[in-house]
N, C-alpha and C positions, 0 to 999 in steps of 0.2 A: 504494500500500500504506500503511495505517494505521502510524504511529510506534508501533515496538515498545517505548517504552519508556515508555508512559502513566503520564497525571495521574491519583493517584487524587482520586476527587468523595466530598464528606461532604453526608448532610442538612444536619447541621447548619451546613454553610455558605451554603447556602440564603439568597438576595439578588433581589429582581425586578430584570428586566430594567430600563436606564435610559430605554427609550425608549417608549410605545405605537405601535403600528402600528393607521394608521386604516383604509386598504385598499391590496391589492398588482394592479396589472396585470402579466400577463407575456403574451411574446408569443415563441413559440418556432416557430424556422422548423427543420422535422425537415431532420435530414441523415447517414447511417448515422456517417459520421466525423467530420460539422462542424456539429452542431445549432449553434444559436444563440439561449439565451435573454439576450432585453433582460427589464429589470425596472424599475418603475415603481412607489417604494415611499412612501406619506407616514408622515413621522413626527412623534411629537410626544412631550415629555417628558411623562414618568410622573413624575407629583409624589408617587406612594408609594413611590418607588427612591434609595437614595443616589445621589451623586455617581458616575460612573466614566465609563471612557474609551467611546468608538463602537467596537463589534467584532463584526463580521458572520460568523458560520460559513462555509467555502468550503474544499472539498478537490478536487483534483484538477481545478482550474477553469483556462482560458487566459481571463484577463482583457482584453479588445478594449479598454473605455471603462467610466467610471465620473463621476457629475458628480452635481453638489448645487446646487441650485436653477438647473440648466442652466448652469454652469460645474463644464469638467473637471477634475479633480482626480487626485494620484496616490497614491493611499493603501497603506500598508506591510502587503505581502505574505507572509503568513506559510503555512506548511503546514496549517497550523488555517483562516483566515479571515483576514481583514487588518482592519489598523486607519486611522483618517480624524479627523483634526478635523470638527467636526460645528458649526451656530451654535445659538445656547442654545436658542432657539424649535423652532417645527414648521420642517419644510424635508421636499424633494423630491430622495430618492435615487432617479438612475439608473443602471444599471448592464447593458454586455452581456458576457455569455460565451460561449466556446468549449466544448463536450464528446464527446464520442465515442461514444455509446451502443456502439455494432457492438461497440468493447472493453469494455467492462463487464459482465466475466465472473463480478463479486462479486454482480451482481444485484442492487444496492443505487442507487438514484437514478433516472435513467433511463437503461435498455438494451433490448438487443435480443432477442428469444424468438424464432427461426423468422422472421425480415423483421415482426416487429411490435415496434411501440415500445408500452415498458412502464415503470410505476414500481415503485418498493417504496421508499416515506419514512418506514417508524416503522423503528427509533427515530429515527435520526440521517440520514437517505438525503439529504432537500433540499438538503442545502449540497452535494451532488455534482452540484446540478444548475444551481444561484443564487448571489449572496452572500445570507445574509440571517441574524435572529436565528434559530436552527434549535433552539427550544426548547418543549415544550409550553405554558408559562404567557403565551407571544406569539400573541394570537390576532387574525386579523382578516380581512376579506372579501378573496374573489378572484376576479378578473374574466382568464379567459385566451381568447389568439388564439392556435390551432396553423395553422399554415401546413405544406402538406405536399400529395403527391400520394393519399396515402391517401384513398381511399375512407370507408373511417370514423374519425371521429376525435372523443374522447371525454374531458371533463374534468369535475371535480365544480360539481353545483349543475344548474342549469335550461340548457338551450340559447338563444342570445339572438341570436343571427346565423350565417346561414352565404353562401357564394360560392365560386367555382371555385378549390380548392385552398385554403382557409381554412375555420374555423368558431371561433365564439366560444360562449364558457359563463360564465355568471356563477354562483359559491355565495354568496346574501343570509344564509346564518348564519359568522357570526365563527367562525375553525377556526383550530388550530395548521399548522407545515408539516408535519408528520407525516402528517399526512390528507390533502394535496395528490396528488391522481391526474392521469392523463396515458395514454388508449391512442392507440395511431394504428393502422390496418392492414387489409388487405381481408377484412373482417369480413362474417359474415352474423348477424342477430339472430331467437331465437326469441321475438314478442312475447306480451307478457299486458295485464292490468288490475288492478288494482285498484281498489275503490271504499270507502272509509274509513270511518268511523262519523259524521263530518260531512257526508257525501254527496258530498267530491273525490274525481276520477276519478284514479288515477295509472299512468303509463304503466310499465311494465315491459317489460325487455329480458333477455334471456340474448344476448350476443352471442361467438361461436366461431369457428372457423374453417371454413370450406368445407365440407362432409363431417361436420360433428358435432352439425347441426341436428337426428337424431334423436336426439342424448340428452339433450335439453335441460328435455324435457316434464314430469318427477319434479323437477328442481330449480325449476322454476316454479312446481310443485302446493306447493313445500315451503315457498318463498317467502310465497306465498299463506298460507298456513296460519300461518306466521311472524306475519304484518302482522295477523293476525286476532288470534292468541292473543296479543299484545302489545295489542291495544288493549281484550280483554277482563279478562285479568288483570292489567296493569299501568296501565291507563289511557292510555298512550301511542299516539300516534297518527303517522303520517307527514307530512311537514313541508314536502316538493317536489313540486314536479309530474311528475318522472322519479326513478326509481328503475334502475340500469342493474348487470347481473352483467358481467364480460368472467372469461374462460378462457384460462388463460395457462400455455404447457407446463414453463415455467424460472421456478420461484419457490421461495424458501427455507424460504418459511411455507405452511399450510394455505389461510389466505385471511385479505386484508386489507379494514376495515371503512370506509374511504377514504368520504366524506361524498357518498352519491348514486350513488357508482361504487366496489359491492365490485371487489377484484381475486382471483381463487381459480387458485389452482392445478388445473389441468384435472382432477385424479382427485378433488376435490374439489367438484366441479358435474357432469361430465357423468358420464351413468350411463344404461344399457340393461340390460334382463334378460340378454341373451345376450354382455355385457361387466363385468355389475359384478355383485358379489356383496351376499346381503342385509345383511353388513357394510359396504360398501360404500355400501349408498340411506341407511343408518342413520345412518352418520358423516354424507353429504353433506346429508338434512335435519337436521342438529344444529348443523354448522357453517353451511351456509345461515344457522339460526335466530340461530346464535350473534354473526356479522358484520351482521346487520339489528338486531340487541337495540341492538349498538354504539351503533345510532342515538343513544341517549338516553342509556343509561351509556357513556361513551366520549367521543361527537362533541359534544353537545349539553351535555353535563356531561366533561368532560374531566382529565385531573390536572394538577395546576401544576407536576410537576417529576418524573421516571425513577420517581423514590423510592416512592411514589404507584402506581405500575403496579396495582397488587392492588386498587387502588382500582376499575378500568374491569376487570380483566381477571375478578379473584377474583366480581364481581358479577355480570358476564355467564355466566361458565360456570356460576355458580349456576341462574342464569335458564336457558340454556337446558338444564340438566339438569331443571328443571322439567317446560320443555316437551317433551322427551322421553319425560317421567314422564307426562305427558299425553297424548299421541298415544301411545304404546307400554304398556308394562308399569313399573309406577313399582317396583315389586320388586324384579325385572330388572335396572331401572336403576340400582337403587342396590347391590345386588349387585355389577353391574359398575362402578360409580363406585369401589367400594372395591379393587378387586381391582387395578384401575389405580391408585389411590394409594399401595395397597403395594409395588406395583412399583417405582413410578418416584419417589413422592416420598419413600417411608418410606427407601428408602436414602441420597436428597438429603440426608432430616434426619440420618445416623447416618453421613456420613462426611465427606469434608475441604472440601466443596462447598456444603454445610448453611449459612444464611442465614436470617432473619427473613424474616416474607411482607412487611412492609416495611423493605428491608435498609439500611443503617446507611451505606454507602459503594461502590462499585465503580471498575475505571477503564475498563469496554465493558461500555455497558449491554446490549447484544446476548447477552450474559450469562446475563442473568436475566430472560429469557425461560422460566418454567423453570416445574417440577408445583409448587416452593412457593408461588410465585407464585401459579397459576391454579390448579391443584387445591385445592391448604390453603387460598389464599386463599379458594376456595368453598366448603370445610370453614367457616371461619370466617363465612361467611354465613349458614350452614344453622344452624351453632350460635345464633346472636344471633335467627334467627326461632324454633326454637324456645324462647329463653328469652322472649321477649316477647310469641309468640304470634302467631297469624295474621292476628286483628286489628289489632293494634300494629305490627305489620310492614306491612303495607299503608297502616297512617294515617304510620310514618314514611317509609315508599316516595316517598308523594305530597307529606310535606314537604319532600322530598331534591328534587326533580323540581323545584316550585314556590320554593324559596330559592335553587337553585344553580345553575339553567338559565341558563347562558353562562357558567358559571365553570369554572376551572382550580382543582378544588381539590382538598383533603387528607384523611385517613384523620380528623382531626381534625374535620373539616366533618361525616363521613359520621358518625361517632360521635353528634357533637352532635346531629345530627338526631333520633338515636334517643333520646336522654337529653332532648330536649324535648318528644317526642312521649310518650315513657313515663311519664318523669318519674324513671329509672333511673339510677344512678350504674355509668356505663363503665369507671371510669378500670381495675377490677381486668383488666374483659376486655379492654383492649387490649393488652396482655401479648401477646394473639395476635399482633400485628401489630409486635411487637419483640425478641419471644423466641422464639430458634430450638430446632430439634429436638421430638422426639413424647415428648407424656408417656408414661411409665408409669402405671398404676393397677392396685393392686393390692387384693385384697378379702376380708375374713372374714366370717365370720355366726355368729351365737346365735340359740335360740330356747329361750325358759323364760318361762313361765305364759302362755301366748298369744301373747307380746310376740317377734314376728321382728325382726331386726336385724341389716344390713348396715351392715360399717365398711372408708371405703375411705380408699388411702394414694396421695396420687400425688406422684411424682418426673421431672422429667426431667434425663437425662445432660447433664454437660459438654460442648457445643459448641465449634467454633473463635472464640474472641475471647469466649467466656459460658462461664465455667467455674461460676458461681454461680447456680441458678434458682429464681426463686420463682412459689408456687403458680398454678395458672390457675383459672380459671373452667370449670366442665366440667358440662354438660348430662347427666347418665347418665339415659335412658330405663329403666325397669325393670319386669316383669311380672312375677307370682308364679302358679306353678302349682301344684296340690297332687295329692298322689301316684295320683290318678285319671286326669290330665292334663289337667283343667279347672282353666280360668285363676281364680284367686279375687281377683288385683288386676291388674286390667287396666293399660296401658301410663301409666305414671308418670313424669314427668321430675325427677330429681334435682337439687338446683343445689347442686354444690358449691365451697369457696370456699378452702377449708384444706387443709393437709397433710396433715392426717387429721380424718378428719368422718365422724357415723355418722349413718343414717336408721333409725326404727324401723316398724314395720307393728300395729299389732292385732289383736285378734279372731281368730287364727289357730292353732286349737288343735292340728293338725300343723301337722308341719315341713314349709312348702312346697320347690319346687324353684325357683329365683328365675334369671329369663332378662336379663339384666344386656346394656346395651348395645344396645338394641334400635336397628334402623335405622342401626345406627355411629353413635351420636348425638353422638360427639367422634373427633375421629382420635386415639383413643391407643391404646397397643399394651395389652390388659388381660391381668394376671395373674394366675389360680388354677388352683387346684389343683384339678379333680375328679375322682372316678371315672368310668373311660367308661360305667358305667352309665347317669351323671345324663345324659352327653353324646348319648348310645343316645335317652333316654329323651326328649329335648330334640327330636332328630332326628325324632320321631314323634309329637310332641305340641305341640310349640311355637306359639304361633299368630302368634309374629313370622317373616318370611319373611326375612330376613335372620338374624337368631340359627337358624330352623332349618339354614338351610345354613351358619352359619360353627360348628354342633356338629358337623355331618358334616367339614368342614375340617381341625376341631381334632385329630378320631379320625383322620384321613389324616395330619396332619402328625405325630402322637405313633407312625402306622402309620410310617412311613415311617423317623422317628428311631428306632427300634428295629432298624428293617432297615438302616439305616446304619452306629449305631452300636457294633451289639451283632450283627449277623445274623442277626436276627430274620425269621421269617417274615412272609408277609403277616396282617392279622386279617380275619379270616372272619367275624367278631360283625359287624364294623362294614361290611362290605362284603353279607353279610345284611340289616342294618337300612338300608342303602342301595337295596337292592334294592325295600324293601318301597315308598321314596319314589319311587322312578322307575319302578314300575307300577301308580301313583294318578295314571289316566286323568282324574281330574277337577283335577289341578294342571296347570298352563299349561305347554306342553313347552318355550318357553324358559327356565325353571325348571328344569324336569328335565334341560335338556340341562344348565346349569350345574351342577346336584349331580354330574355324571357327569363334571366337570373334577376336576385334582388338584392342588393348590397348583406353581404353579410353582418350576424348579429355582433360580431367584435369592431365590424366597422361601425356599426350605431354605436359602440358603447364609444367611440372615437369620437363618433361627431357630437354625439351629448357630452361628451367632456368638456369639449371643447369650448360649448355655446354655456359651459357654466349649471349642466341639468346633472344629480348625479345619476348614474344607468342602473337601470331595475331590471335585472335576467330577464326577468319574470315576465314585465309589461313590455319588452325587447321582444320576447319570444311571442307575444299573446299578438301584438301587433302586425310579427312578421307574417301570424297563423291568418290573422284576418284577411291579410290583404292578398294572400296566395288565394283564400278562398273566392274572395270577390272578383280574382282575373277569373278563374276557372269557372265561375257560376255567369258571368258577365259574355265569355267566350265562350261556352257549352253549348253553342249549336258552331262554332268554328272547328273546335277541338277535336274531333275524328276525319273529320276532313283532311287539316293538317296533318296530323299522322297517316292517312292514307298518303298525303301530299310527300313525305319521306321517308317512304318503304321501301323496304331493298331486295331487290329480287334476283339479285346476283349471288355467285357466288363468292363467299365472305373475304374484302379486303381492307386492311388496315390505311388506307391510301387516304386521303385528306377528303375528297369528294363522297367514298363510302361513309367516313366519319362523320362530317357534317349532319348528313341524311340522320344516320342514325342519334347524335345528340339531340336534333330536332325535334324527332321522334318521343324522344326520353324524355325533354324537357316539358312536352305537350303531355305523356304518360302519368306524370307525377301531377299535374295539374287536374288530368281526367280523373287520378284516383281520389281526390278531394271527393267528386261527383257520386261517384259507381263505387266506394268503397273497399277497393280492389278489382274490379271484375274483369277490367281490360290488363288490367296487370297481369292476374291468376293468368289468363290467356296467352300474353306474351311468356309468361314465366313454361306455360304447358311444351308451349311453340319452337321457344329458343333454342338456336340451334348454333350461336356463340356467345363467349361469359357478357358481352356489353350486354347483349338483351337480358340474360340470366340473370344480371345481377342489378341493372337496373328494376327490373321488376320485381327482385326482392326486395328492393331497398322498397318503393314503391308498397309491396304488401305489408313490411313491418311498420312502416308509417301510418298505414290502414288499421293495424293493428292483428290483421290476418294473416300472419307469417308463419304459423305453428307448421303448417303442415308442409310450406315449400322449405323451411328450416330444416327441419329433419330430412327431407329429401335431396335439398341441397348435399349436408353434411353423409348422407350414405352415398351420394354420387361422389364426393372430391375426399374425402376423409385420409386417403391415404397421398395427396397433395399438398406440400406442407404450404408454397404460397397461394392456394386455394383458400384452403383453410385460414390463412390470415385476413384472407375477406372476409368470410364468415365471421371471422371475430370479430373485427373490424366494426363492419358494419351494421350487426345488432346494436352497440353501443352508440354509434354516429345515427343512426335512424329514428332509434327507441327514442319515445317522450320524453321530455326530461326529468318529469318527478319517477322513472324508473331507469336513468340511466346509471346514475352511480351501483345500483341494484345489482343492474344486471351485468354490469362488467367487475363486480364486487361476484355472482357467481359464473362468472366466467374465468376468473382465478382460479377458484377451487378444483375447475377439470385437471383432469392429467394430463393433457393436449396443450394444459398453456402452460408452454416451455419460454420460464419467464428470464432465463442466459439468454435465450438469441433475441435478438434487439426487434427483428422484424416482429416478434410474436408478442413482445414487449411493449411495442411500438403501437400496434396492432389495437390491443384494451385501451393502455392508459394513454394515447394519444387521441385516438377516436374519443374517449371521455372528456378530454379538455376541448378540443371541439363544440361536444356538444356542449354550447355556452351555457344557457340555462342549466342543466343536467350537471354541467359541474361546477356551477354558482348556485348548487339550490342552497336553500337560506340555513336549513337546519346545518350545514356543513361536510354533507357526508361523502362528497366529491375531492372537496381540500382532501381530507383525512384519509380516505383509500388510498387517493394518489401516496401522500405522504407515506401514508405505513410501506408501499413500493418502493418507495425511491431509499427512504433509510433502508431497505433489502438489500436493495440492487449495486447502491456503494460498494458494498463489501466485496462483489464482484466485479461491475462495469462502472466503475465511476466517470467514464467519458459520456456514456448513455445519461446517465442520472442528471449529472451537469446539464446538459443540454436539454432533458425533459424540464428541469427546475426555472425554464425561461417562460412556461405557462403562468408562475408565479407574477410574472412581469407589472401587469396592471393593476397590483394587486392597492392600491392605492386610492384608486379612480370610483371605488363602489362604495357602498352607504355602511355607515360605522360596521355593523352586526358582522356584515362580511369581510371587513377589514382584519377585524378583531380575529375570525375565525382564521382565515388567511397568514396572517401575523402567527397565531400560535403555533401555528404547522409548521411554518418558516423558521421559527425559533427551534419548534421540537429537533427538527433536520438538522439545524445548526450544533445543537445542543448534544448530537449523538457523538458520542466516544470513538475516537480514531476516523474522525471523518476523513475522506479525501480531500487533497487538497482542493482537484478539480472543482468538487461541490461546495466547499467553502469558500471558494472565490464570490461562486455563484450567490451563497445565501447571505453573504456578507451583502455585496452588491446590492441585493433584492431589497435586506434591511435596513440599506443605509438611508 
């Protein structure tokens, strides 16, 4: 267990390593409880580093033998790593350890998944498995021998030897240990090809386990597709002669981008029509795309230091939000890019967990792993191309590539790039990457003798440790339409710089109607005032596809705040003019399915904070309940229609145009079953003949409250599935009413089936539980308190899981005394346990400060 009582780290202490490291052999003979790495490390001073002492990273290590230029030595053992005299020159560290995979339940270093040896070394993992500098700005080649009876056995770089019960792999490009991969186990692989833009052939693998060779096929098309669209729009090209996937049932993260050998989490690669849902192929080609991109922002450019994360992280989710936008609906995508950043990062910024996208300090970097990081951070991508341009963006793309290719470097690097490609002075927008929390922007207008004029104000709030902020750099896209609903100034990018700054328009003898914000073109929260006529009016004329749906949004959330605050009924103007968008057969139906969502209830509790109202689950949920019901009772002779309207009568494909149909479908289903009780559900549910319709129609009947009997049918059909069965859990708790949600994922614990070590199954209850908002804000407490008794379990094992579940704690400030209090004691209790990790004390410290 990690020392509860961490160091915290500053950038600005920031010092290279004293040593370089020229190249490592390791040779690791597998053993469930007595692996055994030797290490074989040369070193040589780094004449750019001060003076300081030899000190190798090493946690939980039984050190055998340890020698310097072939005399042994015994060097002072600490909990951290240990320390050694060292002679001034190069010399030759070796070193062997003891470790245990079979115990290592944290899943960090090398362990065990189901009888397979597996790694996970970002951030901090390799010293759990070595001594060595376990730092990203230490980079250097690795040549490994696993020794073992496994069948397959798998390490980064090219394959260079193998023999009965051994094989060797050398990686020829310089990597930190983060990146260091390691599978062992009787493995079968789905192979491919590749052939590159230079004419190398490269070999591709999906390798799984026994039994899961036919899902393999969608994540090798997506691969493919990856290697392609990276060497078309980025230039970049692949760099080995193997490229290898492994599927691995117990991992903490989605997938790691480990140099030649991703590692993913099995519901993140394998995928079949009749197991995975088209949410499901959508994420698995994104993240696919997203751990290949790694290649080059990541592995091959690298950060010199934790601090730095946003550097590889923020860039690649940029990228493969791209190429999502490319193979799919780029609408769509950014549609839902936003809708997830409200969620999960807009409350990051606005409560006691809130951090710069490159943050200042931590003492578990495990931490910050987080949407500011990787979402904002790709906010902050999206901004800097649109201020420079698509040209300018691509000439500094290829200068970043070409300057820095082998380096470990800084937000400072990445900037310069662009300021000598542009010829652009940065210094204002990096503000991004040091100043926490979301702007405000707020905005008026005049129009007299032709002359329109928008003038905007932007602020953002006091953060923890930034109570002072100053202005940023803000992209505002803008269109002007006039009262015809033809656009008379097409999409314009604003650049503004000031506290308050105005833009004017010409030539405009009315007053247009001005669509502000187009594409989310900055993550900031924007503020005005209009009438829902202009917003009605927006809804139906707009010709940006994101402002049209965030006017239909805005009339739902001010619908909603009226039925909360005041008892207002539902509006019928705006559920009219809604109507009229989601029976324009010529807009894309995953469009239309989105306009038929309705802000989620964590974003009410967001925007009642904000206006100063505190948020009642309760009348949050009661609300949302009414006015689902009043589309569906209001639109009940449309409703079969439209599902007739995106039926599928092909046979089943993951592709963007099948998917759409079908969410449309779904969207209109959930709405029908208000009506009919279940009945069109039961139907689809008899019918389906892949998991989207399956499980949409259970979600569908458990909402009904009808689900007993496709429940059980479900669970005899998929039971021997394990990420089937994660639906299934899943989903009962996310569906289920909320005065029986804590309930029923309270006995969904008790089964034998909830195998509460692996994180998916973990993830699975008490993740689905916080979700349900209401359900785990009910008043008597009993939501806090499960979770809680969980996560003090789960420490003792996965303290990187527990850390990161403890971020549902987040808001915990924002609700009315009763809940604070309950909230508060749970948080205390977690705090209060004996030998906490440190991971989790960061956290809970944080929550309650």
């Amino acid at each position: 267990m990690k020392d509860a009582s961490p160091q915290t780290i500053y950038l600005k202490d920031y010092t290279p390593f004293g040593w370089q490291v020229a190249d490592v052999h390791l040779t690791v003979a597998l053993a469930p409880n007595a692996t055994r790495v030797k290490s074989r490390i040369h070193f040589v001073p780094n004449p750019n580093a001060p003076e300081q002492e030899f000190f190798l990273h090493g946690e939980e290590l039984n050190l055998i033998r340890a020698a310097i230029d072939g005399e042994e030595v015994a060097p002072e053992i600490t909990p951290q790593g240990l320390r050694c005299k060292v002679p001034s020159g190069p010399f030759l560290w070796e070193s062997e350890v003891e470790i245990a995979p079979a115990e290592n339940f944290a899943l960090e270093g090398l362990y065990m998944s189901n009888g397979m040896y597996c790694t996970q070394c970002e951030a901090e993992g390799f010293r759990k498995i070595t001594y060595y500098p376990d730092r990203p700005d230490v980079m250097a080649t690795f040549t490994v021998r696993i020794e073992g009876d496994e069948k397959v056995k798998l390490s980064n770089g090219n394959p260079t030897d193998s023999g009965e019960g051994w094989a060797e792999w050398h990686d020829p490009w310089p990597k930190p240990a983060y990146l260091f991969a390691l599978v062992a186990g009787d493995l079968v692989n789905h192979p491919g090809e590749f052939t590159t833009r230079s004419g190398k052939t490269v070999e591709l693998n999906i390798w799984v386990r026994p039994g899961d060779e036919d899902k393999c096929a969608f994540g090798m098309e997506a691969l493919k597709a990856s290697m392609k669209w990276d060497e078309e729009v980025y230039g970049r090209e692949y760099d080995l002669d193997i490229f290898n996937i492994v599927a691995v049932d117990d991992f903490n993260m989605g997938a790691m981008e480990n140099k030649g050998l991703n590692i993913f989490n099995s519901s993140c690669v394998l995928a079949s029509p009749e197991t995975s849902t088209d949410a499901n192929f959508e994420r698995i080609e994104a993240i696919i795309a997203h751990e290949y991109f790694h290649n080059w922002t990541g592995n091959r450019i690298t950060c010199r230091d934790w601090f730095q994360l946003c550097l590889k992280e923020g860039l690649t989710v940029f990228r493969d939000s791209q190429f999502t936008s490319d193979m799919r609906s780029a609408e769509v995508k950014r549609i839902s890019d936003v809708i997830d950043l409200r969620a999960r990062q807009f409350p990051e910024d606005q409560g006691p967990l809130s951090h710069p996208v490159r943050p200042e300090s931590f003492q578990e970097i495990n931490n910050f792993y987080t949407a500011t990081v990787y979402e904002k951070g790709a906010e902050v991508i999206g901004m800097l191309k649109r201020l420079v341009g698509d040209e300018d963006y691509a000439k500094a793309l290829d200068l970043y590539f070409e300057r820095h290719d082998g380096d470990a470097a800084t937000i400072e690097d990445w900037l310069k790039v662009f300021e000598d490609a542009t010829g652009r002075d940065l210094a204002q927008f990096k503000r991004w990457y040091s100043q926490s929390g979301t702007p405000h922007l707020s905005v008026t207008e005049d129009h007299a003798d032709g002359v329109y004029t928008l003038t905007f104000k932007q602020h953002t709030p006091p953060t923890p440790g930034q109570s002072e902020k100053a202005p940023q750099v803000l992209p505002i896209a803008v269109g002007l339409l006039n009262p015809n609903g033809d656009e008379v100034v097409p999409t314009t990018v604003l650049e503004m710089t000031e506290a308050e700054q105005s833009f004017s328009f010409d030539g405009l003898s009315s007053k247009p109607v001005p669509s502000i914000l187009r594409g989310f073109s900055a993550p900031v929260v924007l503020e005005r005032e209009t009438a829902p006529e202009e917003k009605r009016f927006l809804l139906a004329h707009d010709t940006d596809a994101f402002n049209r749906w965030e006017a239909s949004r805005d009339l739902a959330r001010a619908c909603l705040y009226a039925m909360i605050t005041e008892g207002a009924g539902p509006d019928t103007a705006w559920i009219d003019a809604l109507e009229q968008v989601v029976r324009d057969a010529d807009l894309d139906p995953a469009f239309r399915a989105l306009m038929l969502s309705l802000p989620t209830q964590s974003e009410l509790v967001q925007m009642l904070h904000a206006r100063g109202v505190t948020p009642d689950p309760d009348a949050i949920y009661a609300a949302t309940e009414a006015l689902k019901n009043a589309m569906a009772e209001r639109w009940s002779a449309l409703l079969p229609a439209l599902r007739e309207e995106s039926a599928v009568t092909a046979a089943y494909s993951p592709d963007a145009e099948q998917s759409g149909k079908r969410a449309l479908g779904n969207a209109v289903l959930a709405l029908q079953t208000r009506l009919d009780g279940g009945k069109a559900a039961q139907a689809q549910y008899d019918a389906a003949d892949n998991m989207t319709m399956q499980l949409s129609a259970l979600s569908c009947l458990i909402s009904a409250g009808a689900e007993e009997t496709a429940l059980a049918a479900f669970e005899a059909q998929w039971k021997d599935d394990r990420l089937v069965m994660d639906k299934w859990f899943a989903l009962q708790v996310a569906a289920t009413a909320p005065e029986n949600a804590a309930t029923r994922a309270g006995a969904l614990t008790e089964r034998a089936d909830f195998d509460w070590k692996n994180p998916n199954r973990f993830r699975a209850v008490m993740g689905s539980l916080a979700m349900n908002h209401a359900g785990f804000h009910a008043k008597d407490g009993s939501g806090y308190k499960l979770l809680a008794d969980w996560l003090i379990r789960l420490d003792e094992k996965n303290p990187q899981t527990t850390a990161r579940m403890c971020s549902v704690f987040q808001t915990w400030k924002r609700y009315d005394t009763q809940r604070q209090a309950l909230m508060q004691a749970e948080l205390e209790r977690i705090a209060a346990k004996p030998g906490l990790s440190r991971d989790v004390t960061e956290m809970v410290t944080r929550l309650l400060s």
